[in-house]
C-alpha positions as CSV (number, residue, x, y, z in Angstrom):
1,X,0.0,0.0,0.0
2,X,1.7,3.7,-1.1
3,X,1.1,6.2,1.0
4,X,-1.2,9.3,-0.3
5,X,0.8,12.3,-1.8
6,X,0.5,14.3,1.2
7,X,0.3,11.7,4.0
8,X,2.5,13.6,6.8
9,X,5.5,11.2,8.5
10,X,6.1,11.2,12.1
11,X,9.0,10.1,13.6
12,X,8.0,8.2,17.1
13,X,10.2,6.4,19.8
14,X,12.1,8.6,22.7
15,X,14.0,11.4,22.8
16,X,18.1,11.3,22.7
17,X,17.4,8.0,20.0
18,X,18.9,10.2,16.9
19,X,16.1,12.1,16.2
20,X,17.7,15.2,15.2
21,X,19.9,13.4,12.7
22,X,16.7,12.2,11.3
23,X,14.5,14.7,11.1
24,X,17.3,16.7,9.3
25,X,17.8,13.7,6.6
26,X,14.5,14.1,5.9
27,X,14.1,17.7,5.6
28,X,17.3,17.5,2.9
29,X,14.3,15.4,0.6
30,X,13.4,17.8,-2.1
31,X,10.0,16.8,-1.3
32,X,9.3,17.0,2.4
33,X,10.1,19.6,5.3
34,X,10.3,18.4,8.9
35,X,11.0,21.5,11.1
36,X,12.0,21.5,14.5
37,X,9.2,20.6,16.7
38,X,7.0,23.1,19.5
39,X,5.9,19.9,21.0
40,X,2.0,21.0,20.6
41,X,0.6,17.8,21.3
42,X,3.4,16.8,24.7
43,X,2.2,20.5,25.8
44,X,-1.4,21.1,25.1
45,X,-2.8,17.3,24.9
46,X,-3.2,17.3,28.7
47,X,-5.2,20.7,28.6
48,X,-7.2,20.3,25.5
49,X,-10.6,19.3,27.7
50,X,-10.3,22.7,29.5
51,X,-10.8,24.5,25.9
52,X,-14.4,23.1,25.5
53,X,-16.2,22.6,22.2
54,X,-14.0,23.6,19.5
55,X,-16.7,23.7,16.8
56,X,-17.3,27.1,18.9
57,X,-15.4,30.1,17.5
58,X,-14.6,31.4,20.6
59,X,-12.4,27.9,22.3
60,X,-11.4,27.4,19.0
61,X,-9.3,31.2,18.5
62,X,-8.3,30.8,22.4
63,X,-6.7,27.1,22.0
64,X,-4.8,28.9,18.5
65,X,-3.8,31.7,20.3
66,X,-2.0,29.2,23.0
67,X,-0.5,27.1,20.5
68,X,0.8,30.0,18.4
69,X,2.1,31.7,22.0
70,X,4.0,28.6,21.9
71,X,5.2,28.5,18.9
72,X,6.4,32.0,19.5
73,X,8.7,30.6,22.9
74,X,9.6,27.8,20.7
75,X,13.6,26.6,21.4
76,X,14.4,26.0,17.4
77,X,12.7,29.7,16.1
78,X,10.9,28.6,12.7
79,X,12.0,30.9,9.8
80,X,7.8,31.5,8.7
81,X,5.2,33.2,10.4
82,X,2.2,31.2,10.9
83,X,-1.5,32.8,9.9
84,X,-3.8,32.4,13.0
85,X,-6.9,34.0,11.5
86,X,-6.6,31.4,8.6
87,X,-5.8,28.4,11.4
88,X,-9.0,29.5,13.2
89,X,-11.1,30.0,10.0
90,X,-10.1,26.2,8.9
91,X,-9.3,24.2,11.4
92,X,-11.2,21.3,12.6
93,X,-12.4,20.5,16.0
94,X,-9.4,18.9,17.6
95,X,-6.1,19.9,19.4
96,X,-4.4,17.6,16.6
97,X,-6.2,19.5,13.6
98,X,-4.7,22.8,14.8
99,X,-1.4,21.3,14.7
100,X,-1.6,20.1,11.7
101,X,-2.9,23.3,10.1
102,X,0.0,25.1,11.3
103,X,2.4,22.3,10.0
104,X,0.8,22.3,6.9
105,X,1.4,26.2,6.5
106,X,4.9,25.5,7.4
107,X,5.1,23.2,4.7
108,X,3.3,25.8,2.0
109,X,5.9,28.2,2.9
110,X,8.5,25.7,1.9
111,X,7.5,25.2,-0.7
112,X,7.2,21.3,-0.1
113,X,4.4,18.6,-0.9
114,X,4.7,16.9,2.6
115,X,5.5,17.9,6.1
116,X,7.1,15.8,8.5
117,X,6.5,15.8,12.4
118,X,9.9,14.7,14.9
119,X,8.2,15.4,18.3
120,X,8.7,11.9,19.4
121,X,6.1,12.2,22.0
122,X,3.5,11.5,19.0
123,X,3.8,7.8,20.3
124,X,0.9,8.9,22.3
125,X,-1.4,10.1,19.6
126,X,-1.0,7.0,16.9
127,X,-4.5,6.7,16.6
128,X,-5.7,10.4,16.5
129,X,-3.5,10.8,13.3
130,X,-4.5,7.8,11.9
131,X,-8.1,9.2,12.1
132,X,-7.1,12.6,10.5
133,X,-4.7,11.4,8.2
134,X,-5.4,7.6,7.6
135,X,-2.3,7.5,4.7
136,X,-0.1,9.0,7.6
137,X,3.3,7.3,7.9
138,X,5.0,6.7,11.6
139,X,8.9,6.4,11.9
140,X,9.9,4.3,15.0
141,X,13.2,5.3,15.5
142,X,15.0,2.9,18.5
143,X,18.5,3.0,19.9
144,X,19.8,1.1,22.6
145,X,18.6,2.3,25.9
146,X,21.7,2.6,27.3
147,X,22.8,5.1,24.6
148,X,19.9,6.9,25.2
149,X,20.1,7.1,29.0
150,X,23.7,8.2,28.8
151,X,23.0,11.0,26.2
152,X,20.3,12.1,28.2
153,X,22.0,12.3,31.2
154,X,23.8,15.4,29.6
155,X,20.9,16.7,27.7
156,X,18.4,19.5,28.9
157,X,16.1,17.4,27.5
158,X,14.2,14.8,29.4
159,X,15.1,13.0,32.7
160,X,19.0,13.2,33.3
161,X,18.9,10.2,36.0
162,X,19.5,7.3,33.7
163,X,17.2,5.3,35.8
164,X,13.8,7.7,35.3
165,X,15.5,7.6,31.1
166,X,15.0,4.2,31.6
167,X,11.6,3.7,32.1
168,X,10.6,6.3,30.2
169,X,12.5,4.6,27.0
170,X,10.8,0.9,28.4
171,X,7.4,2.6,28.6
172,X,7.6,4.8,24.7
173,X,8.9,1.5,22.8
174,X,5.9,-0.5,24.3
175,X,3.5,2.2,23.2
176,X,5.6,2.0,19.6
177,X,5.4,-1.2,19.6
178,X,1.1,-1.2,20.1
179,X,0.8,0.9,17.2
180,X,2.7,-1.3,15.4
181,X,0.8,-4.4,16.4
182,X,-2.6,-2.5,15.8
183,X,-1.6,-0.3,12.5
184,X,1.1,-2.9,10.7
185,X,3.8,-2.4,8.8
186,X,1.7,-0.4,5.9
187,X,1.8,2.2,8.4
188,X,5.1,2.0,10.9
189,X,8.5,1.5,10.5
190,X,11.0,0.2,12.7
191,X,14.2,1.3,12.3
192,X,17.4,1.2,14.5
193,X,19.5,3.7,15.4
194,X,22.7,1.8,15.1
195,X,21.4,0.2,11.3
196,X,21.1,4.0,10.6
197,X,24.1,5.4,10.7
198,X,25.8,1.8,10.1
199,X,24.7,1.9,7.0
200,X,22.9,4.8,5.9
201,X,21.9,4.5,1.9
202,X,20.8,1.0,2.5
203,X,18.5,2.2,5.3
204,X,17.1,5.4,3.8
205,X,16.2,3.5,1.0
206,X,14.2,1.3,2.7
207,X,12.7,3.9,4.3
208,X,12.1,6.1,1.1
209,X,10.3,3.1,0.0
210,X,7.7,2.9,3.1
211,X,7.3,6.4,2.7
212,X,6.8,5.8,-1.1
213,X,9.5,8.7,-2.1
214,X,12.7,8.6,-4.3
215,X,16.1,8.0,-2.4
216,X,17.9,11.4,-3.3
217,X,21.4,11.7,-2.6
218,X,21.2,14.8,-0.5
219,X,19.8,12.8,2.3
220,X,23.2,11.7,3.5
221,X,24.9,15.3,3.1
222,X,22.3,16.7,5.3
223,X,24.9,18.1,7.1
224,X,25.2,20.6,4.9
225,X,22.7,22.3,4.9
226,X,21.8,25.8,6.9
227,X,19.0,23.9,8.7
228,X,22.0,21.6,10.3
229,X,24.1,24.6,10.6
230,X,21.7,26.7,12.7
231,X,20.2,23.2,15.1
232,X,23.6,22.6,15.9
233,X,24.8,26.4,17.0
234,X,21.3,26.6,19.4
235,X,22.5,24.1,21.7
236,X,25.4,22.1,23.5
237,X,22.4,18.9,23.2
238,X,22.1,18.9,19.4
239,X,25.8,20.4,18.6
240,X,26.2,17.3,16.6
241,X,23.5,18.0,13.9
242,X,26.3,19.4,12.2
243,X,28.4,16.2,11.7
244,X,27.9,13.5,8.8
245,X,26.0,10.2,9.8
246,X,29.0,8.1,11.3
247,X,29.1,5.4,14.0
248,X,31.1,7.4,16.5
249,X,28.4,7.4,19.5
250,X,27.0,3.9,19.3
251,X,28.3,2.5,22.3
252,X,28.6,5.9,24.6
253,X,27.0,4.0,27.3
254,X,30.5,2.4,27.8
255,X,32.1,5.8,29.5
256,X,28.6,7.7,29.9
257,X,27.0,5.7,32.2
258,X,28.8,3.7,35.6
259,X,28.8,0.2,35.3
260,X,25.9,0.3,37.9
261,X,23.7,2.5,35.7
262,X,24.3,0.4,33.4
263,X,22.7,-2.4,35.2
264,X,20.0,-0.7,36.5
265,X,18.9,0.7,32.6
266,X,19.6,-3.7,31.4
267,X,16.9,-4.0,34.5
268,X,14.7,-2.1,33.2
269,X,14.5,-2.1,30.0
270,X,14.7,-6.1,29.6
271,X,13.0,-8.5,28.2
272,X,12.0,-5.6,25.8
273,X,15.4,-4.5,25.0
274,X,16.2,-8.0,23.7
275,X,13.2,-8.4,21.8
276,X,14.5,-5.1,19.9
277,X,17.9,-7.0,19.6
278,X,20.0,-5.2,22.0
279,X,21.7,-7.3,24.1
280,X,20.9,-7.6,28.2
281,X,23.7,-8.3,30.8
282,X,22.7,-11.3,32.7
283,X,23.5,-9.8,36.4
284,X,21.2,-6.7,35.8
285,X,18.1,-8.9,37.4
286,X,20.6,-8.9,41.0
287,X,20.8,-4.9,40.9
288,X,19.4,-3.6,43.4
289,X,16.6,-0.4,43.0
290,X,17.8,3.1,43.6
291,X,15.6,4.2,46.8
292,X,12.9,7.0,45.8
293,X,15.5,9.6,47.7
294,X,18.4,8.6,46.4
295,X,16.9,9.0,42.6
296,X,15.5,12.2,43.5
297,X,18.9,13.9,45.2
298,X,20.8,12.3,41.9
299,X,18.8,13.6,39.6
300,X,18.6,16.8,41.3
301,X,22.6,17.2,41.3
302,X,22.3,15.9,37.3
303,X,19.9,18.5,36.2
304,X,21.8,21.2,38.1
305,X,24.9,20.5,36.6
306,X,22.8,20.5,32.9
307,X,21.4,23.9,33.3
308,X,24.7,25.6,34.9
309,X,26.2,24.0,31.0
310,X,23.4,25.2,29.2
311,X,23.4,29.1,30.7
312,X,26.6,29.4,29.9
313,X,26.9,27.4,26.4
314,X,23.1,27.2,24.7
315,X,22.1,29.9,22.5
316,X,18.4,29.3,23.1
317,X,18.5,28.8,26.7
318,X,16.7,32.2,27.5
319,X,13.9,31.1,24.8
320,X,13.8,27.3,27.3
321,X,12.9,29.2,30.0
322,X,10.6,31.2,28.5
323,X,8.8,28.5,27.1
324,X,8.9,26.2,30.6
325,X,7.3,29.3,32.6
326,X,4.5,29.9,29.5
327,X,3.2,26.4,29.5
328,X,3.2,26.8,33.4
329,X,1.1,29.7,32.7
330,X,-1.2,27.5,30.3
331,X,-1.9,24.7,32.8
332,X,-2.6,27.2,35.7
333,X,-5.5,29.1,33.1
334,X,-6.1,25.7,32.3
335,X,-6.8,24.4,35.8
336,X,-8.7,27.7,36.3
337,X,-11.4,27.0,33.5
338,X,-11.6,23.7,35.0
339,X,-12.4,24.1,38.0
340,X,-15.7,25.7,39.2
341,X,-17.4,25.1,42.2
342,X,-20.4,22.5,42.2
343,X,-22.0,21.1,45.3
344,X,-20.0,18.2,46.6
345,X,-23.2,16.1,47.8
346,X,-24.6,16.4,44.3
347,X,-22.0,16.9,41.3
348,X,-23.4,17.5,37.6
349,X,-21.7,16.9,35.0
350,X,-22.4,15.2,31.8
351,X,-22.5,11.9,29.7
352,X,-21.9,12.3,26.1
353,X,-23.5,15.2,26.2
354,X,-26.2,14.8,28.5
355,X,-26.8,16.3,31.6
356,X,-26.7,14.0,34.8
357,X,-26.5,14.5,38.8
358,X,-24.3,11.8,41.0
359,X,-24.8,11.9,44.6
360,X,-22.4,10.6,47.0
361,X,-25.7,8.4,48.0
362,X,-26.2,7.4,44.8
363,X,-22.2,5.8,44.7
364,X,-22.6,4.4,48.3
365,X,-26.1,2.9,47.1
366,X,-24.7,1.3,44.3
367,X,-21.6,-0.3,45.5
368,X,-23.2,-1.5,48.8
369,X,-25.5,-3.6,46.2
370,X,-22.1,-5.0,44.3
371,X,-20.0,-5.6,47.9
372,X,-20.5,-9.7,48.1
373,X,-19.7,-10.1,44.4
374,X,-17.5,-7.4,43.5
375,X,-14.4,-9.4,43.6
376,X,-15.7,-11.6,40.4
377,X,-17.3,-9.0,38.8
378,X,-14.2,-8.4,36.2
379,X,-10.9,-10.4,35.5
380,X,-9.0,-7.0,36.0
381,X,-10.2,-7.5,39.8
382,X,-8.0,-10.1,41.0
383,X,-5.3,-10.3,37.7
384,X,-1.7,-10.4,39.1
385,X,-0.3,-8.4,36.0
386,X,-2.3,-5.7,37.0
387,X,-1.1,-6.2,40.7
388,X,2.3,-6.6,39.8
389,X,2.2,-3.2,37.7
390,X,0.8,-1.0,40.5
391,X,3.5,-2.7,42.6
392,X,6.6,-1.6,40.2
393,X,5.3,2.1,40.0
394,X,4.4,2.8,43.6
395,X,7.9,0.8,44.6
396,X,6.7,0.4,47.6
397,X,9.1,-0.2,50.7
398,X,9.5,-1.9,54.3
399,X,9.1,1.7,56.1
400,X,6.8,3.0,54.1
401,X,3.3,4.0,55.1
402,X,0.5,3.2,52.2
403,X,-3.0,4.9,51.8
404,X,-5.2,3.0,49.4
405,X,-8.4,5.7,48.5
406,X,-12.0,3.9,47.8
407,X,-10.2,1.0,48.8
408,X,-13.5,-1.2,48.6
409,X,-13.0,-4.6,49.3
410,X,-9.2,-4.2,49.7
411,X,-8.3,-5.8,46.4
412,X,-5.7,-3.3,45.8
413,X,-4.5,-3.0,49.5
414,X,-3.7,-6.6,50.2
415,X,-1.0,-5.9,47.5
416,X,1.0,-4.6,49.8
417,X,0.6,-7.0,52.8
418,X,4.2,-7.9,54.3
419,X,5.6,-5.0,52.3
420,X,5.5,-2.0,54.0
421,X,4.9,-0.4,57.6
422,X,1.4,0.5,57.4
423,X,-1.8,0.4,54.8
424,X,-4.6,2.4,55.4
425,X,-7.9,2.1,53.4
426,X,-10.5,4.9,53.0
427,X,-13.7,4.4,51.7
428,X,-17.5,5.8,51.1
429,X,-19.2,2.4,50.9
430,X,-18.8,0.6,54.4
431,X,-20.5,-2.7,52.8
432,X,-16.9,-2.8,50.7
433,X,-14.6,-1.2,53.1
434,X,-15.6,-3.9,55.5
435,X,-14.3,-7.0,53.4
436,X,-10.9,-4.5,53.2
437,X,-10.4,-4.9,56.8
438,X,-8.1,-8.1,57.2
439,X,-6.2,-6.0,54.6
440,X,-5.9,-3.2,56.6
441,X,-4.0,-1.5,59.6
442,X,-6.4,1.6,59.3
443,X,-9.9,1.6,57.1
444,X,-11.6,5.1,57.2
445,X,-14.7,5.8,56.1
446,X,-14.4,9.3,54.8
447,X,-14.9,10.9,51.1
448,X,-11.6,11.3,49.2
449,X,-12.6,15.2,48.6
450,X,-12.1,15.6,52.2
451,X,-9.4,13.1,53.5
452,X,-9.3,13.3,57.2
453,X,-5.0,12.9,57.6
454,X,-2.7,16.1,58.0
455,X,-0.6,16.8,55.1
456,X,2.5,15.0,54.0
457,X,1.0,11.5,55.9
458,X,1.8,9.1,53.3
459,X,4.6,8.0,51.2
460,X,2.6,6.3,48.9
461,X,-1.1,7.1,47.6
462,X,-3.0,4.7,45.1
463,X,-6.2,4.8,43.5
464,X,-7.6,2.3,41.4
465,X,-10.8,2.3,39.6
466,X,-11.9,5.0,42.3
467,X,-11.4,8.7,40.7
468,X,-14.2,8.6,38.6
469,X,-16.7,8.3,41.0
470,X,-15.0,11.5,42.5
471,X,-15.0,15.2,42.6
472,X,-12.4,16.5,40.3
473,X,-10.0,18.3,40.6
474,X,-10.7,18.8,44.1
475,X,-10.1,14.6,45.5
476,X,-6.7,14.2,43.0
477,X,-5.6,17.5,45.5
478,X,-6.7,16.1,48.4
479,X,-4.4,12.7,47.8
480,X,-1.7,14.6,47.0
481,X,-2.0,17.0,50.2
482,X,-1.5,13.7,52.2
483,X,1.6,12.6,50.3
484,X,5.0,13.8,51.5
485,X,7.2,15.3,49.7
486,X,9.1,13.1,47.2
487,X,6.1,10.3,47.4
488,X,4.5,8.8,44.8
489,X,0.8,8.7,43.6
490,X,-0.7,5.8,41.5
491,X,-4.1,6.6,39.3
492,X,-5.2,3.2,37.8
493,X,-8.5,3.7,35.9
494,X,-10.2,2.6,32.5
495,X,-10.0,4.7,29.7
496,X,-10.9,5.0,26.1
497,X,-8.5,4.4,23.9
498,X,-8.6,7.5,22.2
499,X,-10.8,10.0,20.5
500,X,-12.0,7.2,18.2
501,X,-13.9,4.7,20.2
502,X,-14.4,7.0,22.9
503,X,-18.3,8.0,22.6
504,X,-19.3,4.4,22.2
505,X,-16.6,3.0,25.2
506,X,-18.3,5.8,27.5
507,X,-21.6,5.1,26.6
508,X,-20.6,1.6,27.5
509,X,-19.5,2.6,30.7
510,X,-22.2,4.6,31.5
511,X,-24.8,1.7,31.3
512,X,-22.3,-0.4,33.5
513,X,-22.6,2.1,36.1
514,X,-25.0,4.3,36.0
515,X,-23.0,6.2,39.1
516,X,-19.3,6.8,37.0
517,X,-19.1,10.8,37.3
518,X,-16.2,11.1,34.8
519,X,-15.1,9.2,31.8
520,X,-11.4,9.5,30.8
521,X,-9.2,9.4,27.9
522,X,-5.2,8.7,29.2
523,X,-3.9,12.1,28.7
524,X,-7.0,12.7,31.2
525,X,-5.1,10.7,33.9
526,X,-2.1,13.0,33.8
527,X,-3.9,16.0,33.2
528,X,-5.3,15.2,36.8
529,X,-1.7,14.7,38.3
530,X,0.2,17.4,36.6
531,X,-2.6,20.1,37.9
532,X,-2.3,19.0,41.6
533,X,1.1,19.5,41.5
534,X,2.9,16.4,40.4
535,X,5.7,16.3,38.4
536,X,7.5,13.0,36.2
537,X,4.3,12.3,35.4
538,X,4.1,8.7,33.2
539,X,1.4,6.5,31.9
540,X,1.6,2.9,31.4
541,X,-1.0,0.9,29.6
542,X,-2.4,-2.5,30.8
543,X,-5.4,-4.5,28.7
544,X,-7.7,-6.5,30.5
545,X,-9.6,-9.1,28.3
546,X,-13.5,-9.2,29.7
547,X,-16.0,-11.2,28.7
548,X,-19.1,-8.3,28.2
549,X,-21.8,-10.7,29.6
550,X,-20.3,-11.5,32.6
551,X,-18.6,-7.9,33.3
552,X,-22.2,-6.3,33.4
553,X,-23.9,-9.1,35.0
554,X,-21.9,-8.0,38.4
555,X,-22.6,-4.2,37.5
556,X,-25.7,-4.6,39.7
557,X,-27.5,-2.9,36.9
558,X,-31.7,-4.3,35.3
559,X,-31.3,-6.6,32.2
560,X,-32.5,-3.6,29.7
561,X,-29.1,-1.8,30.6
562,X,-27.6,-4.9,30.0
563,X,-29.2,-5.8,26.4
564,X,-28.5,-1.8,26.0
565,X,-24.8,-2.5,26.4
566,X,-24.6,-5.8,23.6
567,X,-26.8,-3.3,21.1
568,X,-23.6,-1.2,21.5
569,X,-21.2,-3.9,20.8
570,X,-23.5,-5.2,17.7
571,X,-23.8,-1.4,16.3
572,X,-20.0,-0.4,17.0
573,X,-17.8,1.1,14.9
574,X,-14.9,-0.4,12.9
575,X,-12.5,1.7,14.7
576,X,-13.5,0.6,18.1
577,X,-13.5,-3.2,17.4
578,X,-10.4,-2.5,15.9
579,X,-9.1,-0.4,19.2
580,X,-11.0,-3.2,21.3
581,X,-9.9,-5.6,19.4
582,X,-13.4,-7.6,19.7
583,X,-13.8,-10.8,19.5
584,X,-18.0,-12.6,19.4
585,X,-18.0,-16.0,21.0
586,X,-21.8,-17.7,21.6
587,X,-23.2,-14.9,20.7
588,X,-21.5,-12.4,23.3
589,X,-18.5,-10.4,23.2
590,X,-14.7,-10.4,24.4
591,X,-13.8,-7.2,24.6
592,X,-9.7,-5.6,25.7
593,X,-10.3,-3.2,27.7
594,X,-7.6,-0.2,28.1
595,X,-6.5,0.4,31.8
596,X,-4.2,3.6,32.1
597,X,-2.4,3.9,35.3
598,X,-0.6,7.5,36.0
599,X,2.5,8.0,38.6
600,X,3.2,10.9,39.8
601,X,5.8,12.2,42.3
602,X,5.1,15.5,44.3
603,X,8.1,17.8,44.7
């Protein structure tokens, strides 16, 4: 299958994996420009809800106006000013169509028939492209994880402490490796790092192929070019733009990283390191984990030492700042349109659309009706995977003091039984919270928008399945008021996959449990983090495979609700049995359901 004529090309993977060096070969094609990227969709994904309907003028010139304000702080200045008036005029309503209307002006002013997008953080947003631009190709650019960790640990970009790299490499090469799974090769393209600049015309070739273009020579002398030139003099991170492809930092790990880093990157990258052939040393299971502290004080002294080099050497570091403090400015205006003061007995909101009112009543009413079956009602419930994932991001330990909100039946906080000093459970429902207590050193019944603890009680605060019966914003503060400083917060929650199946997966929800306040998309999850204050903020994906029958036959809901939910399943879309992957067996249906768990860490 070629691609359309136009059908952008994002490159997608991690930062510090040879992006750059891509994005510039690219741009040498006669045919396509990929400049430097604002990072829209990293920056603005998170606050798109706050903007409203976008088919209305109004949201639609005020979420412009922030992405251009971006634009404007942007750490690579583009050459070409970008129309607004002509943005708003054309646009359609998504975050993702505004971005691509500005690229696409970009690429006019090149003079070019295709625009490329290097913001590797697009991982995230596979699907939304797909849905805009079906023909749209996706570069999955990998490098060896230890390469990346140790040019990161010099780089003003991303986490310096090869450790926090580390995970945040594991958990964008599983995402890559999803869209892969679910879009094929038609639409992604693997390629390594260390093939690249190995053997450069062999690769690009292959690659001009899958991008159905003509291998021009000027690819490989992109280093020529005043677009090289001018990336490498903004910054001491990218001075290498400048250089020809050679082989010179594969390998850097060797005197980049301690032997121990080293270790602890094999750790936790692997078994997903070797399935993208790198090889893992053996002894890296044996290496021990860096305590929460000791992370924090390292990375601390890391970034430090980055930002002291980057004063005194980077050209754009000025325009860095300036751009860090404006999207600070964006999520507090952000967080204000958000947040506006409703009744907490009685919260409305709205289901696709239509208005609804959730009483605290109504929750307790519900759940007290589900308490003796609620541990069978779902495979998620009592799936060790699941478990096992909370476990690695809280990273729980012996002195540590654990507060499990709407704890229920204490499926979550028997997790941590033998692990840790103390678990208390809090709970509205004291039908569930009383099946928690064998589970428990503490069980409070007490709403999470009001959690009865002085601040800084906890070192670790989870949630699972619990915020969106909640008042929000105001319960994600309230669990983070409780954590110390330095602790970490779990968010584990179903989501839609995306913008795609996400009408008929909430309407779905909504006749499961007639009592669910919010529904979420991921970027949702960290949204709620990153406004209470949180920062390395990272989502990690987990499907559950649920048979639909008997998932809503322990939703203590009537039969009609029930029937209401197959008519969805028979009507749905292709995108969301392709998302869902949906399988009919006896006449019912399997569905795999998205679970999106977001850590935090408060300062």
């Amino acid at each position: 299958m070629s691609p359309g004529p136009e059908a952008p090309i994002f490159i997608i993977g991690t930062e510090r994996s040879g992006s750059n060096l891509l994005r510039l070969i690219l741009n040498a094609h006669s045919r396509i420009t990929v400049p430097h990227p604002p990072h829209f969709m990293r920056f603005l994904e998170p606050l798109a809800a706050s903007y409203g309907d976008l088919t209305v003028e109004r949201n639609r010139r005020a979420l412009v106006d922030d992405a251009l304000g971006l634009l404007a702080r942007h750490i690579h200045p583009w050459p070409h000013p970008i129309d607004a008036e002509r943005v708003v005029a054309t646009v359609g309503p998504s975050l993702f169509e505004v971005v691509a209307a500005v690229y696409d002006q970009y690429r006019t002013a090149e003079g070019k028939a295709r625009w490329g997008c290097k913001s590797t953080f697009m991982v995230e947003h596979v699907d939304e492209v797909a849905r805009v631009f079906p023909d749209a190709r996706f570069v999955w650019l990998v490098r060896d994880p230890q390469d990346v960790a140790s040019s990161a640990k010099r780089a003003v970009f991303g986490p310096c402490h090869p450790y926090r790299m580390a995970r945040l490499w594991r958990a964008e090469q599983e995402r890559a490796l999803a869209a892969l799974a679910r879009r094929g090769p038609d639409a992604v393209h693997r390629l390594r790092y260390e093939d690249l600049v190995a053997r450069p015309e062999e690769e690009l070739r292959t690659l001009c192929a899958f991008l159905g273009e003509g291998f021009e020579p000027s690819m490989l002398a992109h280093h020529t070019s005043p677009a090289a030139r001018r990336t490498a003099s903004l910054s001491e991170s990218w001075r290498r733009a400048g250089d020809p492809i050679g082989t010179g930092r594969v390998g850097a790990h060797r005197t980049g990283l301690s032997p121990r880093e080293r270790l602890l990157v094999d750790k936790v990258t692997a078994p997903l390191k070797e399935r993208l052939g790198y090889p893992v040393d053996p002894r890296s299971p044996y290496a021990p984990d860096p305590s929460p502290s000791a992370v924090a004080l390292r990375s601390a002294l890391l970034r430090s030492r980055v930002e002291y080099r980057s004063m005194r050497q980077d050209e754009n570091h000025r325009l860095r700042l300036a751009r860090d403090a404006y999207v600070r400015w964006l999520r507090l205006k952000s967080l204000a349109r958000r947040t506006e003061p409703t009744p907490r007995a009685s919260v409305p909101t709205t289901r696709n659309g239509l208005p609804v009112t959730t009483s605290q009543e109504d929750v307790t009413g519900h759940f007290a009706a589900r308490s003796a079956t609620y541990d069978r009602s779902s495979s998620w419930c009592t799936d060790a995977e699941l478990g096992r994932l909370v476990i690695e991001l809280t990273r729980p330990r012996p002195e540590h003091r654990v507060l499990d909100v709407a704890c229920g039946t204490g499926l979550v906080s028997r997790l941590f039984g033998g692990r840790v000093a103390e678990v208390t459970g809090v709970d509205i429902t004291p039908e569930m919270a009383d099946r928690a207590r064998p589970h428990l050193d503490r069980l409070v019944i007490a709403p999470a928008e009001s959690l009865p603890f002085p601040d800084d009680s906890f070192d670790v605060v989870v949630c699972r399945q619990g915020v969106q019966f909640m008042t929000l914003p105001d319960a994600a503060a309230e669990m983070v008021r409780v954590l110390r400083p330095g602790g970490r917060i779990v968010l584990v929650n179903l989501c839609a996959y995306g913008t795609a199946d996400r009408a008929e997966y909430f309407e779905v929800l909504r006749l499961r449990n007639p009592v669910r306040r919010h529904f979420f998309l991921p970027q949702d999850l960290e949204a709620l983090l990153r406004a209470a204050g949180c920062e390395e903020v990272e989502l990690h994906r987990f499907v559950s495979a649920e048979d639909v029958d008997v998932w809503s036959d322990n939703g203590a809901i009537e039969e009609s609700r029930r029937e209401a939910i197959r008519e969805v399943y028979r009507n749905a879309s292709a995108d969301f049995l392709s998302l869902h992957a949906v399988k009919e067996t006896d006449g019912g249906f399997v569905d795999q359901m998205l679970f999106v768990a977001a850590a935090g860490r408060k300062p």
